[in-house]
N, C-alpha and C positions, 0 to 999 in steps of 0.2 A: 227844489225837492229831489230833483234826479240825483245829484252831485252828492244828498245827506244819502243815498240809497246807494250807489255807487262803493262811499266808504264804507257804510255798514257791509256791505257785500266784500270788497276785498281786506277789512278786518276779519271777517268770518273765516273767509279765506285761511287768512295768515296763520289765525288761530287752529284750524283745523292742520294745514303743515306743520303748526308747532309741532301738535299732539299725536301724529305720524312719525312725527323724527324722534319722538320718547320713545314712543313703544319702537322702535327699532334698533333704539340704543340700550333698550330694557336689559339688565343683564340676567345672565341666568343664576341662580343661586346652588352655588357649590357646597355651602357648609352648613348646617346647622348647629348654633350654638347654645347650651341649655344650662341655666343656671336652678340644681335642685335645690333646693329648699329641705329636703327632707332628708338627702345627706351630705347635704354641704358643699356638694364637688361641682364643676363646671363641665360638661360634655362638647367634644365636639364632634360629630359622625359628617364627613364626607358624602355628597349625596348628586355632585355633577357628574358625574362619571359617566350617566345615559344622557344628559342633558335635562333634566327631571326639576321641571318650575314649580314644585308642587302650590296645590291652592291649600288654605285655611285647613280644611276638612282634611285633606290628606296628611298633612304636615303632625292633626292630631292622632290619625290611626296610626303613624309613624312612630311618633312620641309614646303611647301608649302598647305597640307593638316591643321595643327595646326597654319597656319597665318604667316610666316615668308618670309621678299623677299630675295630669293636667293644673289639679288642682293646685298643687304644691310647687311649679315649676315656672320659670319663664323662659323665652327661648325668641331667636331670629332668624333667619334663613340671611345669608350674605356670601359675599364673592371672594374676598381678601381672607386667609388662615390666619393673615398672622393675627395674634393675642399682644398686644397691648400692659405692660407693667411697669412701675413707676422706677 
């Protein structure tokens, strides 16, 4: 019984180091990218510049601060500018 206690203990362990070394490697999100719906176009606003990880709620007073409706838009926060075309 020791030995099944032992493992469970340093699986826990390991898993917990995993989830240390994500969030360390977490990056920060420089761009946001926004696809409007209501006029067609693709935005992208720069936004590493303070180092600025913004959460859910921020990200929409942001969005909604530069003219975009929530409701009509989709959008990602990411690290890499470049755009991607065929």
């Amino acid at each position: 019984m020791d030995n099944a206690n032992n493992n469970n203990s340093n699986d826990r362990s390991l898993l917990i180091k995993r989830i240390i070394n994500m969030n360390k490697e977490k990056e920060i999100a420089k761009f946001i990218t926004v696809l409007d719906f209501e006029d067609g176009k693709v935005y992208q606003y720069e936004i590493g510049e303070n180092n600025w990880n913004p959460d859910h709620e921020s990200m929409e007073e942001f969005l909604n601060g530069v003219g975009h409706s929530l409701s009509n838009c989709e959008w990602m926060c990411h690290e890499n500018p470049e755009i991607i075309t065929p």
